[in-house]
N, C-alpha and C positions, 0 to 999 in steps of 0.2 A: 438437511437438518431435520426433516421430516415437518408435517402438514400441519398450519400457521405459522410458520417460524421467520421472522424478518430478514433473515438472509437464507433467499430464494431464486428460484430461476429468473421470475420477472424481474427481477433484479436487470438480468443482461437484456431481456427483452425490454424494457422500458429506455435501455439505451438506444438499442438499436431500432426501434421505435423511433426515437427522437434525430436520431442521425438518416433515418428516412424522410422522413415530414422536411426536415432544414435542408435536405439536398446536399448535405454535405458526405452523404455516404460515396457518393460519385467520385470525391475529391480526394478520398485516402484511397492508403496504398494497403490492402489487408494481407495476411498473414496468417497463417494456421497457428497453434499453440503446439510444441514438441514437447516431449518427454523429457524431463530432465534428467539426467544421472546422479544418482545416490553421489557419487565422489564428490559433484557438486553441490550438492543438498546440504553432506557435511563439512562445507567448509564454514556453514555458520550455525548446524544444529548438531549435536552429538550423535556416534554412531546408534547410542543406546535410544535415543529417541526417534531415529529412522525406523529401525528394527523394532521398537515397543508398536508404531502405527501400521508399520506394515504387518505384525505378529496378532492385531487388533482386527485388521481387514482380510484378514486371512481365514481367523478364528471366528469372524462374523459370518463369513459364508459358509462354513462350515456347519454355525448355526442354524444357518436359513435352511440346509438342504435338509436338516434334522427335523425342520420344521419351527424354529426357533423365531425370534423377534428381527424385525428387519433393519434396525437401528441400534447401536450401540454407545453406551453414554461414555462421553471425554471427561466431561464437566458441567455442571448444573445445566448451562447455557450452550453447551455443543455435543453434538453428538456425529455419529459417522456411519454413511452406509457402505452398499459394495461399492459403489462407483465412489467414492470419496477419494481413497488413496489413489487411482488414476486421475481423477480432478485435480488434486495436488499437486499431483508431477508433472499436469500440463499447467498449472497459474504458476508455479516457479521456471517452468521452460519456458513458458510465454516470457520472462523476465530476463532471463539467460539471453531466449536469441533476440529479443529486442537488446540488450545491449552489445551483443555482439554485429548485430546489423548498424548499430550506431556508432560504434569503434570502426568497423568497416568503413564508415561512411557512404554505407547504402542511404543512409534516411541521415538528418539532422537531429529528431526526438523522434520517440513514438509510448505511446498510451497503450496501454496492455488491461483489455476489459476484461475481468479475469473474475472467474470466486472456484474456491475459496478465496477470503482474503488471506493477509500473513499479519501485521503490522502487529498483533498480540503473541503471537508464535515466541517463546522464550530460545534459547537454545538446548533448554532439557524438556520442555511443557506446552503442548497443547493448549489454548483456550481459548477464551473469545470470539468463536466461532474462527479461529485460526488452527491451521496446522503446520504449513510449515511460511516461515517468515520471507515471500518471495523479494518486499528490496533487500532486505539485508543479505541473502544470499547473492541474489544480481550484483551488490556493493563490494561485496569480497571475492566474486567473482573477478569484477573490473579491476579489483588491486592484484590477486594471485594470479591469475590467467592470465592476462595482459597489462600487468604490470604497471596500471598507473599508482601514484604518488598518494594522490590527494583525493577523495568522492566526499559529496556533502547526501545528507538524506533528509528532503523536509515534508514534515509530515502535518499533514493539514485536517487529519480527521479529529471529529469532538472528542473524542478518546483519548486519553494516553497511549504514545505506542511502547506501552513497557518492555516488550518482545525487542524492540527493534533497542530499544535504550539497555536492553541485558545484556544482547549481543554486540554493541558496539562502545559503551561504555570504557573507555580508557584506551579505545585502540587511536594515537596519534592521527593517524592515516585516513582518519574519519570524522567529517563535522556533521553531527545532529542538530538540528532547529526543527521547532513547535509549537504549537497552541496548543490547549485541549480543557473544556471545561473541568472544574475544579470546586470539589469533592465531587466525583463522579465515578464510575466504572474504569477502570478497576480498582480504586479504591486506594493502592498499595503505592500510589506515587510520593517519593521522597523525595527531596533535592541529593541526588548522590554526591555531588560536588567536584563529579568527573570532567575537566577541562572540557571536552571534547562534544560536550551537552548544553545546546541552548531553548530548555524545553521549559516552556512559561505557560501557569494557569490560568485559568482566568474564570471568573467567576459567570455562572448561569444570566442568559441574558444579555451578557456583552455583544454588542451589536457591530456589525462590520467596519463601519468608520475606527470603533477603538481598536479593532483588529490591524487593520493599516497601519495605524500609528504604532502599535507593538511590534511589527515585522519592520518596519522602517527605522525603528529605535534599537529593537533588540537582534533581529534577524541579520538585516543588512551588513551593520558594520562589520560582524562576525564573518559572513561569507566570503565580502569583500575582500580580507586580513587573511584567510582561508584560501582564498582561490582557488576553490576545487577544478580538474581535470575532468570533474562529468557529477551530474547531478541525478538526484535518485527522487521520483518521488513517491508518499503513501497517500495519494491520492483520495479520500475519504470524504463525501459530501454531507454525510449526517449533521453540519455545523447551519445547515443550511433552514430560516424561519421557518419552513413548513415541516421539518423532519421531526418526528414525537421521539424516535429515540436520545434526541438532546436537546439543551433550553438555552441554545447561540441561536445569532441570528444575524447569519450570511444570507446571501441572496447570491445570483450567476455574476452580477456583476461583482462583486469582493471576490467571486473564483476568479474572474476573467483576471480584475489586474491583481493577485497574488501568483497567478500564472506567467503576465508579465512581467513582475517585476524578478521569477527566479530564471525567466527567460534572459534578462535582461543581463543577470551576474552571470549567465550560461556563457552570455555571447559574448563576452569580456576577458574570461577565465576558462570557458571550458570549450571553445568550438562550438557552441550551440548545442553541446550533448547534454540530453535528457532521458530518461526514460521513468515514467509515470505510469503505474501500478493504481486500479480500482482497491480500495476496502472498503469501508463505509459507504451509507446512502441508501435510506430506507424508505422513504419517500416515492414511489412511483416518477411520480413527473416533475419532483423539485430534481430528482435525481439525474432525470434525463436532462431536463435542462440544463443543470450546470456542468453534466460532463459535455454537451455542445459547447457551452463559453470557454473552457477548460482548451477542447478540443480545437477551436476554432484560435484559438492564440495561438495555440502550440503549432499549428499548419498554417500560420498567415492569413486563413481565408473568412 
């Protein structure tokens, strides 16, 4: 996103940082990130906005060779280099073959340390430091490729995932649950009044205890009623007390058992199938830590 920008490489380095130090790096099963295919890409973004990014990262180097600026603007808040559009097509294929590894029944769940993020990814638009929307793509993946019924997607970052709520909005086939502080970035959240949406605000400040009790109240009984076939998540730490990009106040331990407990409707309804998508978490070392707690549910150890 180019130099100060809060979504950054240390971003992954801060993970993997912390999955060193806890010993837990030993304990997973890692994974390269593959390319995705455009065929997949539009099963949850338009052809016209495949083509507008890749016509952007095309035209950007083009730039540079000219002698031109080495970044290009999306949106106030995002911008795009040359490696970006390759980036993208590896955090959505990291989502693809993680769920395709989980359908296999190679793994049980698996976490996909990825940036770009996607969860702001519309299906016509670019923003929020997102390009393209990798669970909603992994989501529709899992319904049209392998044909399951039922995927739920819950997304835990301070954000709205408007991206993921534009493209999923009204499809049966798909249950959305949320937090996300409220009035906050992006600004533009509405109650749609779309069945298939249980995306609940919550005001700056709200502290982890009342977060439990909203997801216990509001989340639960919906999933349970739901039964999804495989769970998606947007996995986003910025709700976390030390993180400035928002004004919640999670700590590892509310990641740990909000991990648990979609572990818990995994194992009931979906086989244990998960797959967990990084966005948010800007935080160096709140960051790190609570994708360990995160990570440490989701692999028993």
């Amino acid at each position: 996103m180019g130099p100060g920008h809060p979504e950054c490489p240390e971003r992954l380095d801060a993970i993997e940082d912390r999955l060193l130090i806890s010993g837990l790096d030993v304990a997973l099963d890692r994974r390269e990130a593959p390319v995705a295919a455009l065929a997949d890409i539009e099963l949850a973004h338009s052809r016209l906005h495949v083509a507008a990014l890749r016509g952007l990262s095309d035209g950007l180097k083009e730039d540079i060779e000219a002698g031109g600026p080495s970044y290009a603007q999306v949106d106030p808040d995002t911008s795009i280099n040359v490696s970006t559009w390759d980036a993208a097509l590896r955090a959505a294929g990291a989502a693809l073959a993680a769920t395709d590894a989980v359908l296999a029944g190679e793994m049980e769940n698996a976490f996909c340390a990825i940036r770009p993020p996607g969860h702001h990814a519309c299906r016509e638009k670019a923003m929020g430091f997102c390009f393209f929307n990798n669970v909603a793509i992994a989501a529709k993946y899992a319904l049209e490729r392998h044909g399951l019924k039922r995927v739920a997607i819950v997304d835990f970052d301070v954000h709205h995932g408007n991206g993921s709520e534009d493209i999923m909005a009204g499809d049966p086939r798909v249950l959305m649950v949320s937090f996300f502080q409220h009035p906050f970035y992006p600004m533009d959240w509405v109650h749609t009044g779309a069945s298939n949406l249980v995306n609940v605000p919550v005001p700056a400040y709200t502290k982890g205890m009342e977060i439990r009790e909203l997801i216990e109240n509001a989340w639960i009984p919906r999933l349970e009623e739901f039964a999804p076939e495989m769970i998606f998540i947007s996995a986003g730490f910025d709700a976390h007390r030390e993180d400035d990009m928002g004004q919640l106040g999670l700590v590892e331990q509310d990641y740990a058992w909000i991990t648990d407990r979609i572990k818990d409707v995994a194992r009931r309804h979906a086989k244990g199938r998960i797959v967990s998508c990084l966005e948010g978490g800007y935080s160096f070392s709140a960051l790190g830590r609570s994708v360990e707690a995160h990570i440490r549910v989701l692999a028993d150890v």
